[in-house]
C-alpha positions as semicolon CSV with decimal commas, in nm:
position;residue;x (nm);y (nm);z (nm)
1;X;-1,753;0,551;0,386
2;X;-1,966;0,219;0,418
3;X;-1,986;0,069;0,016
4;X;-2,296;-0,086;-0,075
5;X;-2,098;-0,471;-0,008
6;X;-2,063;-0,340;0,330
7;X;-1,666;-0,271;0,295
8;X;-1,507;0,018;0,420
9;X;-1,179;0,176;0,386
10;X;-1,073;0,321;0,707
11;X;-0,762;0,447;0,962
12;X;-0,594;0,135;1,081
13;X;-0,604;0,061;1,490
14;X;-0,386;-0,150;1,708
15;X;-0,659;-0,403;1,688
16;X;-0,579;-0,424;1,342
17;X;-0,211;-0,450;1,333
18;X;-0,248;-0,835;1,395
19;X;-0,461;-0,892;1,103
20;X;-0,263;-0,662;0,876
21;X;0,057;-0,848;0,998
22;X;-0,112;-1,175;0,887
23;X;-0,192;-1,027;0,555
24;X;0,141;-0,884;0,513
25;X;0,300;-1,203;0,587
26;X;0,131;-1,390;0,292
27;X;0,198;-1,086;0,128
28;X;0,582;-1,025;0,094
29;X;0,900;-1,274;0,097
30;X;1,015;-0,997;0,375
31;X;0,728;-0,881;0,567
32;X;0,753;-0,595;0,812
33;X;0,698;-0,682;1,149
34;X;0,433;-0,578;1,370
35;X;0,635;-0,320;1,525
36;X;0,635;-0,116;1,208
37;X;0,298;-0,118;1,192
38;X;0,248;-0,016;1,524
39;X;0,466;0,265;1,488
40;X;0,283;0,427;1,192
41;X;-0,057;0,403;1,374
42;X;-0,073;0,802;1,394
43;X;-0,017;0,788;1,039
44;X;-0,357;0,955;0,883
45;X;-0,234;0,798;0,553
46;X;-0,206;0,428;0,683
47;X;-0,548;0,240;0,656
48;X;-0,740;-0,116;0,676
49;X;-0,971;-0,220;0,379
50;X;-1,265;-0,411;0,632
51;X;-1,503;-0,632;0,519
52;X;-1,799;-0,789;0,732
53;X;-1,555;-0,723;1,022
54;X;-1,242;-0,878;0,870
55;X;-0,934;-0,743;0,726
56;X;-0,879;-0,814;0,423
57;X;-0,586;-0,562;0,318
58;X;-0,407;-0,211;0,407
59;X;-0,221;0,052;0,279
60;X;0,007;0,324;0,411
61;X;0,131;0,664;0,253
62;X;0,354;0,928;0,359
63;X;0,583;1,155;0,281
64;X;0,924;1,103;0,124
65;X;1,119;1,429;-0,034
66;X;0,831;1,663;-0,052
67;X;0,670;1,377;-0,309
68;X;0,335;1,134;-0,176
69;X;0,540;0,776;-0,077
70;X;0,311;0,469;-0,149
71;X;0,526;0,274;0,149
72;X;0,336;-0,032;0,135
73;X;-0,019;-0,211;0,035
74;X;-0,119;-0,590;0,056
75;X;-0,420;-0,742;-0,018
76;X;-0,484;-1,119;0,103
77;X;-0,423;-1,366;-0,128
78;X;-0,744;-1,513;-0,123
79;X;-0,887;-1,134;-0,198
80;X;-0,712;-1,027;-0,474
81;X;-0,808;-0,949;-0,829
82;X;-1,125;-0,838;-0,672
83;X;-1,031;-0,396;-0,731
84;X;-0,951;-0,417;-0,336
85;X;-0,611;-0,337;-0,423
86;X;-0,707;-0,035;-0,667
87;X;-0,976;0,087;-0,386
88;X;-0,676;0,122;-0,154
89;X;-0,433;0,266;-0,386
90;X;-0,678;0,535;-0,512
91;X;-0,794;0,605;-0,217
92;X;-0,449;0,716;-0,090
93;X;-0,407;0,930;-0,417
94;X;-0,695;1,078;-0,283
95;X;-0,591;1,167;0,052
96;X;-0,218;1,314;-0,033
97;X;-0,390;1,520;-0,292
98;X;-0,608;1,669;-0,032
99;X;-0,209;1,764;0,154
100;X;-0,161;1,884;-0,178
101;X;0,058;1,618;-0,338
102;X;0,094;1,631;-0,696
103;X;0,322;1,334;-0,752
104;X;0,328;0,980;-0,595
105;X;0,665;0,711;-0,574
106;X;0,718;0,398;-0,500
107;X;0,956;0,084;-0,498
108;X;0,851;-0,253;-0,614
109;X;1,086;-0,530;-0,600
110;X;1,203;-0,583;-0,953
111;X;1,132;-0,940;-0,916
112;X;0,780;-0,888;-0,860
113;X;0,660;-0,829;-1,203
114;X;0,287;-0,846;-1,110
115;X;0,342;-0,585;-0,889
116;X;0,498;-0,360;-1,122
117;X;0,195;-0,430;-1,371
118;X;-0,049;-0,353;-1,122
119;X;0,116;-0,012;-1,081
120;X;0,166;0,073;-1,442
121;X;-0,211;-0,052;-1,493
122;X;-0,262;0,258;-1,243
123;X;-0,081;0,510;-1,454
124;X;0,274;0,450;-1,266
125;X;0,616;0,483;-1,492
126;X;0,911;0,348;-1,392
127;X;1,156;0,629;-1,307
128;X;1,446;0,458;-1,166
129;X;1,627;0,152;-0,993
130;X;1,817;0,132;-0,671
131;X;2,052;-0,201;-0,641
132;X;2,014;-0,424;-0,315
133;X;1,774;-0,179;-0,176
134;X;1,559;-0,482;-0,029
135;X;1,766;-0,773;0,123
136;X;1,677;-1,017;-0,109
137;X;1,615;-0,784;-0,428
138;X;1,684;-0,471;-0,625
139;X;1,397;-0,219;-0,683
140;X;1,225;-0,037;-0,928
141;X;1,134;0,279;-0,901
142;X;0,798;0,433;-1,063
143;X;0,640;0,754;-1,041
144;X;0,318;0,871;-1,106
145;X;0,176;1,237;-1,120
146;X;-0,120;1,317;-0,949
């Protein structure tokens, strides 16, 4: 769907990965590499926010335990603060409750505590911890029903 500032939300391509590997390198300490990205392409749940042709961030969802898995979202620095972020995350809430999801988890490193207030601002609770679960970091767990 084309929004009335001309963004859309939308499946990602292999066009895109470059873009999204840009953004995802600004994004994270650790960033995935493009290879990641590329493999996730058939992924209905991973998708590019465009703007006016360029990309300015992504999201991907899957499946993790029978439970919706929020496996990563970025927004470019220069973009954020603007509900981009928030359009991406509801809009995968959206999709896995069409697949029938009724609860959503992530990880956010526990170091990033922006990231975990952006999340609890969206009605996420932290439910757990897992030590040295990045390479650099622990994480935090939160859940959020659906």
């Amino acid at each position: 769907m084309i929004r009335r500032d001309k963004s859309i939300i939308r499946r990602a391509t292999l066009a895109d990965v470059p873009l999204i590997v840009k953004v995802e390198e600004l994004s994270f300490d650790v960033p995935w590499p493009d290879f990641l990205f590329k493999a996730h392409l058939n992924n209905p749940g991973f998708v590019a926010y465009e703007k006016e042709g360029n990309i300015l961030g992504y999201a991907m969802v899957g499946d993790s335990e029978g439970k919706a898995h929020l496996q990563n979202i970025a927004v470019h620095p220069q973009c954020r603060r603007q509900g981009i972020g928030t359009e991406l995350l509801e809009w995968c809430i959206d999709l896995v409750k069409l697949y029938g999801y009724r609860e959503m988890i992530l990880e956010v490193r526990q170091k990033k505590t922006s990231s975990q207030a952006f999340y609890a601002n969206n009605g996420f609770k932290i439910s757990g911890t897992v030590a040295g679960y990045y390479v650099d970091d622990d994480a935090i767990i939160m859940t959020k029903n659906i």
